[in-house]
N, C-alpha and C positions, 0 to 999 in steps of 0.2 A: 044626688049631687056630690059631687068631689069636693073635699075636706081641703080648703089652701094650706099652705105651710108656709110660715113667717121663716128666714132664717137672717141672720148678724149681717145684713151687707154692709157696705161701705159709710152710709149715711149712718146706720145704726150702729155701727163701730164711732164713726165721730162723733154723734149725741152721747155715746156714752164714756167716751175718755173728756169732753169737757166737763160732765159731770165728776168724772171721777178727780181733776185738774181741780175744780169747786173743792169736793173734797178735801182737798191736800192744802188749797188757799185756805181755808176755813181752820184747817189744823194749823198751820203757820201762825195766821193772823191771832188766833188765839194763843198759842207759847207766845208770839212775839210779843203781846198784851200782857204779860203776866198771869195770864191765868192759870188756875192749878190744878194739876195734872190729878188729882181726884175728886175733884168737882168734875172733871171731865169725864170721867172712867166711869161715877155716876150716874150721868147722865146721858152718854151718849144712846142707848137706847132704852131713854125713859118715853120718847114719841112711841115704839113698841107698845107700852101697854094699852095705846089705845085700839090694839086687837081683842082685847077682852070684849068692846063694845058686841064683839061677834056672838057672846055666848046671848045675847038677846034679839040672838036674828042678824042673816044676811045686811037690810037695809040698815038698821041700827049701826053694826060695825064696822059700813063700808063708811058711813057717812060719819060718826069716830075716828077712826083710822086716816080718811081725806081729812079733816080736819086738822090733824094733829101731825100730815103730810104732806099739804098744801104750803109754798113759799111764802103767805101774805101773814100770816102769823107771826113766823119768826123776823121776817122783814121788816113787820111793824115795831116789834120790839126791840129791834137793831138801830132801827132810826130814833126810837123812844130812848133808848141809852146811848145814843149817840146827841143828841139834841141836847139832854137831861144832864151829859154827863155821868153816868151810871154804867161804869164799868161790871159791874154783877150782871146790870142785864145783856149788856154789849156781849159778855162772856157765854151766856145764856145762849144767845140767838144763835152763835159761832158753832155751837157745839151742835145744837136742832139745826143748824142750817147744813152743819158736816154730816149728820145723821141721813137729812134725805138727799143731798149729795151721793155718799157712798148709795141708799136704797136705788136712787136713780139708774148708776152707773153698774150696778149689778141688776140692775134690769125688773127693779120692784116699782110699780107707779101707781099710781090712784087708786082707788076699787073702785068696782060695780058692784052695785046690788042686788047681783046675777050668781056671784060666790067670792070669795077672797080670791082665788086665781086668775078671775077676770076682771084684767089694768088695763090702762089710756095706752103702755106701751106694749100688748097683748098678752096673752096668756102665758102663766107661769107656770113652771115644770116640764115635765116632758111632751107634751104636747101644749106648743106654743103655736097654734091656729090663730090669724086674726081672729079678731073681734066680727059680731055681727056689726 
């Protein structure tokens, strides 16, 4: 059987400049807040190290990793410092929500727990094959 080949079409060029548009709101939104530019620099890929979950197994790290790259997290947290009043956390979520923003728009998405190269928006690297 012949191996498909995913390439950037049109659709996948738009999903990925709104994400990256996400990106750049999230950066704005957050200078315009006041927040500070090393809190930021901290944090922006503190969601990374839930790669680590990988050194205890595929499944472990994929389901780490989507966790800590899934929107409903920081979402919640945004609404929580938004409700609350809690500009720490409002800054918080800005920053994680900028994090999988850019991952998005460069083309990094979910895992499987098939190996870290295989995402909801297919595979990474040089051979980017759909998904089974």
């Amino acid at each position: 059987m012949s191996e498909q080949r995913r390439s950037l079409g049109p659709i996948d060029l738009l999903v990925r400049l709104e994400w990256a548009f996400l990106f750049v709101l999230c950066c704005a939104a957050y200078a315009l807040s006041g927040g500070s530019g090393l809190l930021f620099f901290l944090l922006i890929l503190a969601p990374d190290l839930s790669m680590l979950g990988y050194l205890a197994g595929p499944r472990i790290g994929a389901f780490a990793y989507n966790l800590f790259h899934a929107l409903i997290l920081p979402l919640c947290l945004l609404a929580f410092g938004f409700l609350a009043g809690q500009y720490l956390a409002m800054h918080i979520a800005a920053i994680w929500l900028a994090h999988i923003a850019i991952d998005r728009a460069l083309g990094y998405g979910l895992k499987f727990s098939t190996g870290f190269q295989d995402t909801h928006l297919g595979r990474i690297g040089r051979d980017r094959s759909v998904n089974p």
